[in-house]
C-alpha positions, 0 to 999 in steps of 0.5 A: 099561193104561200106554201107556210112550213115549220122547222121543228124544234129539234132542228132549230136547237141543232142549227142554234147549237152549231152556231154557238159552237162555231163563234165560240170556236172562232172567239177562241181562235181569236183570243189565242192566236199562239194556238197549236194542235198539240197532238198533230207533235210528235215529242216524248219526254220523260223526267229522268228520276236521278234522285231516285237511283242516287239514294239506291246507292249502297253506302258501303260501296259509294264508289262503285255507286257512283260509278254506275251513275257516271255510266248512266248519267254522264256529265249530269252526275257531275253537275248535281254533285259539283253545282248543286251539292257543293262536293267533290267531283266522281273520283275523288276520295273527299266526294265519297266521303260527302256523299256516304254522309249525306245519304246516312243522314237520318233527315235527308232520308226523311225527306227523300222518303216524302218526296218519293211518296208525293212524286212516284208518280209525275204523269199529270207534270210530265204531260204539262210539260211535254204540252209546252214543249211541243208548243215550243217546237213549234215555234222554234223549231230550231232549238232543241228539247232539253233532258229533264232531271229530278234530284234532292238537294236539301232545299238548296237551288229549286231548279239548275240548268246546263248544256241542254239540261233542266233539273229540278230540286223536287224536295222543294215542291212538298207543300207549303204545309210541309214540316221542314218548311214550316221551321225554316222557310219564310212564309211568303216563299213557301206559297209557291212550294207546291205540286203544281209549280213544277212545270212552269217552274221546268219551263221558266229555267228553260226559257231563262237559259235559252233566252239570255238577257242582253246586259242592261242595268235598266230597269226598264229592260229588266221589267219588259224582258221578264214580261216577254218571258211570262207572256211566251209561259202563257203562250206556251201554256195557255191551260195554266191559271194565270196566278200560278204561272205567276206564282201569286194567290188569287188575292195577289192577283186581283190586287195587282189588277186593281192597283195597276194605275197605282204601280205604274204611277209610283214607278214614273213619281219616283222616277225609277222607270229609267234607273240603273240603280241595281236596288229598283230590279231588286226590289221590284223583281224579286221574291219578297213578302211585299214591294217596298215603297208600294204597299205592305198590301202588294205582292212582291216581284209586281214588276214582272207582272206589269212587264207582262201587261206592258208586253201583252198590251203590245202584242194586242196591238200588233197582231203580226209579231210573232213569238220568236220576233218578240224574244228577239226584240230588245228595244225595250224602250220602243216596245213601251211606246209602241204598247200605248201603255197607259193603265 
């Protein structure tokens, strides 16, 4: 006798509900294999507001204000005032000069009014940067968190590192729209002076300080060594939009993708794969309005993207390489023929 029954609706939907959850969390796995429970890490971190009690000096007293500083800050004082202002070092008469004139200037308050007003609250980077940090720990668990600073600089360095500390300049981050910007920096650099570049910029000075490169003119190098750096971002930042990591529009982006055939074989037609020439890094490495000899359509600094494809491809192809082997690898030219590369 054949006994017929039915799953009612509501367990079906569940049963189906469950199987959709578990493959997409499997595809998700899959996908991100640099995966790590962030909140199974243990690390607080805090950005150190100097800029705030720099400009709480009293001009009348600068130098017991620096003083007070030194006591909190220590040598941090000495590095802001020395490698980012350019002034005298804490005890001379020349730095209290410099500085009772910078603050008393009436466009540097302006600006560190602006940048308090924008940045009194740093809750949403401090949490994008403590999430990268603890993948970081994680991974490399034997190198140490660094202290992280905002200061004003007058839109001098955006971001210095020394001794275990990141500092960023936070009045370059105040908008591209920003009224000093407007008058004084080119327009293809101000895109990227915004609110939400200040944590991959905190994490990319980190991760160029940690992770020096080995000394090479090649181009080559150049390119895979500042594309392992964007894939360990991406790796230690995988909620990040990958055109602000990059620091492109998404125009920019989707240009790139487009046209990557293109990039690559102008790259291997002009033969500047393997030059040493200082002026190929330049121009394919840096910030500019466009890459020369490209296209006036093209962003600038496209080779750090293709270094990133070019790295991503390898690491898709070998599973087993780990984040610390792959910072480790500077056998850039094996990596390439190893990548299979060919866009």
């Amino acid at each position: 006798m054949k006994i017929r029954y039915s799953v009612p609706h509501i367990h079906l939907a569940s049963l189906c509900l469950l199987i959709l959850a578990l493959f997409l969390l499997g595809s998700c796995t899959s996908k991100n294999r640099f995966y790590v429970n962030v909140n199974a890490i243990p690390l607080h971190l805090t950005i150190h507001p100097f800029e705030q009690d720099f400009f709480a000096i009293d001009t009348s007293h600068v130098a017991e204000g620096l003083a007070q500083l030194h006591s909190k800050y220590g040598p941090y004082l000495n590095l802001y005032l020395h490698n980012v202002m350019q002034f005298d070092t804490v005890g001379s008469k020349e730095v209290d000069d410099q500085v009772r004139a910078f603050l008393e200037d009436t466009a540097v308050r302006s600006i560190f009014r602006e940048t308090i007003r924008q940045y009194a609250n740093d809750s949403d980077i401090l949490a994008k940067v403590t999430d990268a940090f603890k993948r970081f720990h994680y991974f490399f668990p034997n190198h140490s968190i660094p202290q992280l600073y905002f200061h004003v600089s007058m839109f001098n360095q955006s971001v210095v590192t020394d001794n275990n500390v990141v500092s960023l300049s936070v009045d370059n981050y105040l908008g591209p729209n920003y009224y000093w910007y407007k008058k004084i920096v080119y327009d293809y650099l101000r895109y990227n002076m915004r609110r939400d570049k200040v944590p991959s910029d905190f994490m990319v000075a980190y991760l160029l300080s940690e992770f020096p490169m080995a000394p090479s003119d090649r181009f080559l190098d150049n390119m895979l060594y500042r594309g392992k750096l964007m894939y360990m971002l991406a790796a230690l930042m995988p909620d990040e939009k990958p055109n602000v990591l990059m620091g492109y529009t998404p125009q920019q982006m989707e240009w790139c993708k487009k046209n990557e055939k293109g990039i690559w074989l102008n790259l291997l037609d002009n033969k500047q794969l393997y030059s040493t020439d200082p002026m190929v890094s330049t121009t394919y490495l840096n910030d500019a309005p466009f890459t020369s000899g490209v296209s006036q359509n093209s962003p600038g600094r496209i080779g750090i993207w293709l270094g990133w494809q070019i790295v991503a491809q390898y690491m898709d192809h070998h599973t087993s390489v780990t984040l610390p082997q792959l910072i480790a690898d500077n056998n850039y030219q094996k990596m390439l023929e190893d990548s299979g590369y060919k866009p």
